[in-house]
C-alpha positions as a Markdown table, in Angstrom:
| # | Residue | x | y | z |
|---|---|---|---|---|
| 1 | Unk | 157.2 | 301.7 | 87.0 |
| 2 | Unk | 157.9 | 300.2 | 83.3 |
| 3 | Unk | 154.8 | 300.2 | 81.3 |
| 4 | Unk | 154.8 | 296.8 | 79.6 |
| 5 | Unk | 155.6 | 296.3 | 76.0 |
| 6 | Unk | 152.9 | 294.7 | 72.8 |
| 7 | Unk | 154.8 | 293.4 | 70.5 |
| 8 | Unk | 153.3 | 293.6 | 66.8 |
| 9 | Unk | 156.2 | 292.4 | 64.0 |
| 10 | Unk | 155.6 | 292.9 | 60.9 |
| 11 | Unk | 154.5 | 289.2 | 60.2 |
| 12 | Unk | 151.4 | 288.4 | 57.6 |
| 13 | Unk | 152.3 | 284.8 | 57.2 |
| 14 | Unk | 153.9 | 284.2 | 60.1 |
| 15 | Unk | 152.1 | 285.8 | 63.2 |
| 16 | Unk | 150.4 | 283.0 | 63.9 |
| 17 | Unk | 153.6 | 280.8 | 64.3 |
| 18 | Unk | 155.5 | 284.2 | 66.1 |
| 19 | Unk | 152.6 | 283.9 | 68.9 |
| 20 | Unk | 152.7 | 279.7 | 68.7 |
| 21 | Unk | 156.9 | 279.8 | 69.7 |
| 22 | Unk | 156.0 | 282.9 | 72.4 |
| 23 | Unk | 153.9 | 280.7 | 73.9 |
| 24 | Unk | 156.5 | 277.7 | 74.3 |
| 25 | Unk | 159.3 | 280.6 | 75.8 |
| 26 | Unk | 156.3 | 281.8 | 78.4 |
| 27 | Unk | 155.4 | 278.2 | 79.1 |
| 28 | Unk | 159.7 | 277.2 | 79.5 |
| 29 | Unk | 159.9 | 280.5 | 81.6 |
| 30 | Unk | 156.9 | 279.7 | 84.0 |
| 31 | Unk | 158.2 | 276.2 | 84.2 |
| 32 | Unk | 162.1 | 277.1 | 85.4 |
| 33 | Unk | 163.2 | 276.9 | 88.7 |
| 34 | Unk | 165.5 | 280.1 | 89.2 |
| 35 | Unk | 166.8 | 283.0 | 87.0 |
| 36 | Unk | 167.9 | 283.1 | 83.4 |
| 37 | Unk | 171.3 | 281.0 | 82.9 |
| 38 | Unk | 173.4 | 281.1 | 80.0 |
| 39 | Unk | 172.1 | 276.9 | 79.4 |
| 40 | Unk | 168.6 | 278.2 | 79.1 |
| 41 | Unk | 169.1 | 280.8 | 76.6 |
| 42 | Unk | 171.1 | 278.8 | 74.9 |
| 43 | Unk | 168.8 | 276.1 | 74.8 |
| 44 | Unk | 165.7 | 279.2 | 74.4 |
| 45 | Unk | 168.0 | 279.8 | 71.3 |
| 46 | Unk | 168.5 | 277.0 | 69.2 |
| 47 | Unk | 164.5 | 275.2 | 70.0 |
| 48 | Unk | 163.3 | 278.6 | 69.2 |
| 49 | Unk | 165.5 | 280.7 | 67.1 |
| 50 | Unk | 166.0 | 277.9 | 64.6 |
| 51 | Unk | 164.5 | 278.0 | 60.4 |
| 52 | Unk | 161.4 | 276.5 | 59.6 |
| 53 | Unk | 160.7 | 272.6 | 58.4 |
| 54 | Unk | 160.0 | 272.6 | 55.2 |
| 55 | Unk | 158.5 | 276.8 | 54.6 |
| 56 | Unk | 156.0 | 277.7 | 51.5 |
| 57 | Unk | 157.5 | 280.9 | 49.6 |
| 58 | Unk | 155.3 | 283.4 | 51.1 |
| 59 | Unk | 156.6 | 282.1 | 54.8 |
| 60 | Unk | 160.2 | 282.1 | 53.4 |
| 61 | Unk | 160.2 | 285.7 | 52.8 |
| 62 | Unk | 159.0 | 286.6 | 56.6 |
| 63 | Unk | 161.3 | 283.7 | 58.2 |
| 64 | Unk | 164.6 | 285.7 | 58.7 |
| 65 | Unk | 162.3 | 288.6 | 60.7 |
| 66 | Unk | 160.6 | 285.7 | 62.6 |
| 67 | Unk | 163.8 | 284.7 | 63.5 |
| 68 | Unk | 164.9 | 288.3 | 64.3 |
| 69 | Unk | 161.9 | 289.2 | 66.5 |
| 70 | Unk | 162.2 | 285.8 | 68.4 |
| 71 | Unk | 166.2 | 286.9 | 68.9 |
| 72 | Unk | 165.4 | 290.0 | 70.1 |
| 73 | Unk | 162.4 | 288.0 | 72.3 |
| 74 | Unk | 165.1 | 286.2 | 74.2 |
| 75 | Unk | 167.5 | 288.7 | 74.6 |
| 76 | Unk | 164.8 | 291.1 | 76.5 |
| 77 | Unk | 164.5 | 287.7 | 78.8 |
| 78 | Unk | 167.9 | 287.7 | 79.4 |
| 79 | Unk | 167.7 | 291.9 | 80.8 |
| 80 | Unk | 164.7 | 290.4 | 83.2 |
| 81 | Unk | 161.7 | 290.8 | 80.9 |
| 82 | Unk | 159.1 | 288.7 | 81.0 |
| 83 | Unk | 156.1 | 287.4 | 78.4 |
| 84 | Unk | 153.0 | 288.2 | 80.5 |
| 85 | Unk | 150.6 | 287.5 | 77.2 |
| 86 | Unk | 150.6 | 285.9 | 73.8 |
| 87 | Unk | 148.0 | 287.2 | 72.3 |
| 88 | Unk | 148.7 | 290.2 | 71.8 |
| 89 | Unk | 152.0 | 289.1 | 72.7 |
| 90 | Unk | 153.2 | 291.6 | 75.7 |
| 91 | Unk | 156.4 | 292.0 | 77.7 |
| 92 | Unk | 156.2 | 293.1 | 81.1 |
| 93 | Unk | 159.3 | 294.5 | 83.5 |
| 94 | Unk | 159.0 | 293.3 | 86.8 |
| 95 | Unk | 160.1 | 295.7 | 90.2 |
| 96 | Unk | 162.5 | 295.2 | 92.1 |
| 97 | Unk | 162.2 | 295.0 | 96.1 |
| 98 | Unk | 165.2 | 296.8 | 96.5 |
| 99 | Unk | 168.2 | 298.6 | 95.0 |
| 100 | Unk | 170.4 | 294.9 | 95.6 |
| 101 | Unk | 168.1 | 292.9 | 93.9 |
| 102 | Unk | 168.2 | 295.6 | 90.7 |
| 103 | Unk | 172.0 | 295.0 | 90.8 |
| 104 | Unk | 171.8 | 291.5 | 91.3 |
| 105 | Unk | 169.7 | 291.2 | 87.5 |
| 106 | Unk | 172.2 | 293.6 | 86.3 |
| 107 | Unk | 175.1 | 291.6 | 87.2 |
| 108 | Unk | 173.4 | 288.3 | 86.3 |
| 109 | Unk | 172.8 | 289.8 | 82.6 |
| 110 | Unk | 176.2 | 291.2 | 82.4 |
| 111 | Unk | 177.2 | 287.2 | 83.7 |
| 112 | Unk | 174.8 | 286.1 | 80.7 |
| 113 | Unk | 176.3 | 288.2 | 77.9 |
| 114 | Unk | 180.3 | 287.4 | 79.1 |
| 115 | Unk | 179.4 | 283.2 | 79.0 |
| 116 | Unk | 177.4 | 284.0 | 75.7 |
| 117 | Unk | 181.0 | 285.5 | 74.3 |
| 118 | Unk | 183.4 | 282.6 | 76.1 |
| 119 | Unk | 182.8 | 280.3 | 73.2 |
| 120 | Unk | 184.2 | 282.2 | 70.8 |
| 121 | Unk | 187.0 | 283.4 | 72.2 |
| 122 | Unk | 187.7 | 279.3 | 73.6 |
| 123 | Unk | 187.5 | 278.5 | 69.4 |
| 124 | Unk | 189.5 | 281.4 | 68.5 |
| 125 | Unk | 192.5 | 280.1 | 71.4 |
| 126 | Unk | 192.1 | 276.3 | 70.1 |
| 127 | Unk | 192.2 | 277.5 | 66.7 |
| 128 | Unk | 195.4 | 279.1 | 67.4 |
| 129 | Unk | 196.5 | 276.3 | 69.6 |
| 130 | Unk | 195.6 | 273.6 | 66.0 |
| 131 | Unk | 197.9 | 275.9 | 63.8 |
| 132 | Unk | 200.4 | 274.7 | 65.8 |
| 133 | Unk | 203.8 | 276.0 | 65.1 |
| 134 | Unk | 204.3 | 279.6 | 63.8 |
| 135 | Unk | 207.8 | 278.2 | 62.1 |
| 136 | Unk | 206.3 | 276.9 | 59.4 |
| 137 | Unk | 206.9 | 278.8 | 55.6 |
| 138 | Unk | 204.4 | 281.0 | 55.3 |
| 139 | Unk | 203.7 | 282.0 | 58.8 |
| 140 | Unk | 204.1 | 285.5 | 60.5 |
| 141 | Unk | 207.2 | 286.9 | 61.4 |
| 142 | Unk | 207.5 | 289.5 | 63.4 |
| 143 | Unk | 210.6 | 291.6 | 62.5 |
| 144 | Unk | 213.3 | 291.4 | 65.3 |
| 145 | Unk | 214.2 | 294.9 | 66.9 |
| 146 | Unk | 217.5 | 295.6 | 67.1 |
| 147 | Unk | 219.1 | 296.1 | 70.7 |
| 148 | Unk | 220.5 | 299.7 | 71.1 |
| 149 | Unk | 222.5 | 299.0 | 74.1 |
């Protein structure tokens, strides 16, 4: 059985507002209907994952690791992890039932990771798609083998 996970980053500042956005992910989590899909981390991502309004100095300094943490937060949610506590904030690992319902989390995470990546490759094919032609001067050429027939 997984022993369950305390989180303690090394926030000063910041801890308060770490445990604060933990809360709202354990509160969105409870409150879905279903698994993890690819539209709630993305939506986990850029409500929770996003910069501070308006930091002092001492809270810029500790933003990008609050940021970090919260990252590395969601992704554990997306491998079936689950915030159990937020203060101390804690990470529990459910059981599975059986050996199909392991492979069915596994899959779904693998799902969650591919759709995470589709974006990217969709901008890098329209970006390709916007150069338009590759006659123009300037553009690649590959050189032309000659035919040894």
């Amino acid at each position: 059985m997984p022993q369950p996970i305390t989180l303690n980053p090394s926030l000063k500042v910041l801890l308060p507002e770490f445990k604060k956005r933990c809360a709202a992910i354990q509160q969105y989590q409870n409150s879905s209907t279903g698994g993890i899909s690819i539209d709630m981390v993305r939506e986990l991502r850029s409500t929770f994952v996003a910069p501070l309004v308006k930091p002092r100095k001492a809270q810029q300094e500790e933003e990008l690791n609050l940021l970090a943490t919260l990252s590395v937060v969601i992704d554990l949610l997306t491998q079936g992890w689950r915030i159990s506590n937020t203060d101390p904030v804690i990470l529990d690992f459910p059981e599975w039932s059986s050996a199909e319902d392991e492979k069915a989390r596994i899959r779904q995470a693998h799902l969650i990771d591919r759709d995470a990546q589709i974006p990217a490759f969709l901008w890098h094919v329209a970006e390709g798609k916007r150069r338009g032609c590759q006659n123009r001067p300037g553009a690649f050429k590959a050189r032309q083998q000659q035919d040894h027939t």
